[in-house]
N, C-alpha and C positions, 0 to 999 in steps of 0.2 A: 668649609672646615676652618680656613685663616680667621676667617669673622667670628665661629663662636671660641676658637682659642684666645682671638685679641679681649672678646668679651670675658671670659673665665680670667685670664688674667687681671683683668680690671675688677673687676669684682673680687678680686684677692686684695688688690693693693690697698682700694679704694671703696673700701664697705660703707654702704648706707647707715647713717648714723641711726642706732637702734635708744638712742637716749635725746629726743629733742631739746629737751627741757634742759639737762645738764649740758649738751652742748652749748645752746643760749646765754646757761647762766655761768660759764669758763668765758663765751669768748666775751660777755659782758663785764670780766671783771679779769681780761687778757691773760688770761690763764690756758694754755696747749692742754688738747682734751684731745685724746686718740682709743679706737677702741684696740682690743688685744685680739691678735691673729691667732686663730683656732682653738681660742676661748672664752666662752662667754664673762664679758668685764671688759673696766678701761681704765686708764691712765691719766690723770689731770697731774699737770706741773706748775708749779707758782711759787711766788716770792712772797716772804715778810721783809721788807724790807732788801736789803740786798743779799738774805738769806735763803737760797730754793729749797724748796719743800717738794716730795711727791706722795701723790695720793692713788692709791690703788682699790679696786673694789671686783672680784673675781671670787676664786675658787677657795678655798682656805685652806694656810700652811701652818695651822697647827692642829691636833685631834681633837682638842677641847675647844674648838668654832665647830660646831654643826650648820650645815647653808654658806650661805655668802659671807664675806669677811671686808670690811673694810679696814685699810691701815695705810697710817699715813707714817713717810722720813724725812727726817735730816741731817744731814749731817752737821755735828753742832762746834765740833772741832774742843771738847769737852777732852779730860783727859781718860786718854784708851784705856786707865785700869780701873775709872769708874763704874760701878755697877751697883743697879739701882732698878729696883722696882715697884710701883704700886698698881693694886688688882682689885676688883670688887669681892668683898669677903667671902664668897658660897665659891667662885672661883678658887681661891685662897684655901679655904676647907677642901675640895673635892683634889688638892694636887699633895696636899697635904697625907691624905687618904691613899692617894695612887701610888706614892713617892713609900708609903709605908707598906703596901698590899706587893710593891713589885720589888724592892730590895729588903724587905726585913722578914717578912712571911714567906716569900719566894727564896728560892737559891740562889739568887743575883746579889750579888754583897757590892758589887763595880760598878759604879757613875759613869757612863761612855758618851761620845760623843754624838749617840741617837737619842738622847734626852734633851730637850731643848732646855735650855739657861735661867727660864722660869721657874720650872724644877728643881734644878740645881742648888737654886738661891734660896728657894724656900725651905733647905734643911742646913744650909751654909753661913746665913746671918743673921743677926736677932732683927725681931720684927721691932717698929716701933709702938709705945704702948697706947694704952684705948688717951692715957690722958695728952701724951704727944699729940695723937690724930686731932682731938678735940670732935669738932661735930662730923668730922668724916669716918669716925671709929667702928660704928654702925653698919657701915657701907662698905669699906675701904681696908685693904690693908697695905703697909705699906715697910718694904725694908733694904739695905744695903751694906755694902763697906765703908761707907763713910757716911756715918749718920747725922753729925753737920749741917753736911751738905744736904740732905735728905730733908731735913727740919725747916733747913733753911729754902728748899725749894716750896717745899707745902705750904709756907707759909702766905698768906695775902691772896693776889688773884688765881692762885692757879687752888687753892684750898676751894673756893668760893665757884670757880670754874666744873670741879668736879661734884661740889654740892648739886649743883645747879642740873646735874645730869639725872635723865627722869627712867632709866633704861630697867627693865626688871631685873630684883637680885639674880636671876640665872642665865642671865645673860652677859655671855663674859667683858670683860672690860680690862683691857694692858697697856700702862704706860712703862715705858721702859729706859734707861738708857745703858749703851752697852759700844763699847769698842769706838766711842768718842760721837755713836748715833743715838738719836732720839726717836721712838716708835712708837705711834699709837697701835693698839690691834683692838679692833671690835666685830662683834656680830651682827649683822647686816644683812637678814635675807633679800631683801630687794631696795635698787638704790636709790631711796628715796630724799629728794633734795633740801628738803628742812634736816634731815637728820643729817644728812652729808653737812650743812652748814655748822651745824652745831660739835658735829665732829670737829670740823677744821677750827672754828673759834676755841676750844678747848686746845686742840694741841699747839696754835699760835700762841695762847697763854704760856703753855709749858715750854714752848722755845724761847720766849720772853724773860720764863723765871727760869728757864738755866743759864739762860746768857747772866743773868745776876747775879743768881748763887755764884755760878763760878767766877764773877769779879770778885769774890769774899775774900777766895787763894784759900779755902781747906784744902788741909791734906784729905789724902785719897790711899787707903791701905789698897795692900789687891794680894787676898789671897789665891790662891791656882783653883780656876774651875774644869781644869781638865782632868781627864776620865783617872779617878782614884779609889782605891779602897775606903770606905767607911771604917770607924773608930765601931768595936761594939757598944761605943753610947752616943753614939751619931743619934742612931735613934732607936731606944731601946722599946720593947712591949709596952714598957711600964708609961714610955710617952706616946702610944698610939693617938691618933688623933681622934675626936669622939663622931 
């Protein structure tokens, strides 16, 4: 009985790697890869530089990822009243649609804090327009409090970065940043290592061009995204989303 408890334990602690390939390809480029205890996905940690980054790929923590979810952080040390986001436009549209069908149709008039900040934003600040985006207008939508900064991040490699992505419009795609972090979220049924690379090259860009942008010194408004009543032209009928 000692023997098969020593063995159950060990096999707790110490689970067989269920990803060879991705193990390989961390510890070849010294990156800590560990899988997640009592759920299926793993953890890789790594540097740009002497900035850590972590990469996640599991269960998904938003409702709008159906299957696996892959998302990478960092903390970018950005300023906390930053908020910023761009999303692949059907995304864009369908939160658009939600955000209209659960507080303007429904009897919920209150933004609480079981809404995630995606939602929030997308009735809270203007978006930028098709001719801002340029050729990501198509694909892309993108907006914040400080639009500046916004303009000035899309611009050059991280615009060219997200061109470059081959993923289907319905499949969601979030760059974010928020509370001084930077987040990728994407959907990712199985974790396949060209597209994990591809991931990570893209949000390396993005922590690139915010450490930029933010050498510029915009200001950064911040109005309150905490849970409040809507204006009755927050969002009226007349602007349902089509």
């Amino acid at each position: 009985m000692l023997q098969g408890l020593k063995r159950w334990f060990s096999s707790r602690t110490s689970p067989a790697p269920e990803w060879p390939e991705l193990v390989a390809w961390a510890e070849s480029r010294q990156f800590a890869f560990r899988g997640v205890r009592d759920a299926e996905g793993f953890v890789v940690e790594g540097r740009l530089g002497a900035q850590p980054w972590r990469l996640e790929w599991g269960p998904p923590q938003r409702s709008y990822v159906k299957g696996a979810e892959l998302r990478l952080r960092a903390e970018m040390a950005l300023p906390s009243e930053l908020q910023v986001l761009v999303l692949n436009r059907r995304l864009q549209e369908e939160m658009e649609r939600a955000v209209f069908d659960q507080y303007v149709e429904g009897v919920q008039t209150r933004i609480d804090n079981q809404t995630p900040p995606e939602m929030r934003w997308i009735v809270m600040f203007p978006k930028l327009a098709g001719s801002e985006l340029g050729a990501l207008r198509e694909r892309f939508a993108a907006l914040a409090n400080a639009k500046p900064w916004l303009v000035s991040w899309l611009e050059g490699p991280l615009a060219t970065a997200l061109g470059a992505t081959r993923l289907p419009p319905e499949s969601p795609v979030v760059l974010m940043v928020a509370r001084g972090r930077l987040t990728l979220r994407l959907a990712l049924p199985s974790p396949d290592l060209r597209e994990i690379e591809t991931a990570l090259r893209l949000f390396e860009t993005a922590m690139r061009e915010s450490r930029r942008a933010a050498s510029a010194g915009t200001e950064v408004d911040s109005p309150s995204t905490q849970p409040s009543l809507w204006s009755a032209s927050a969002m009226s009928p007349d602007a349902r989303p089509e």
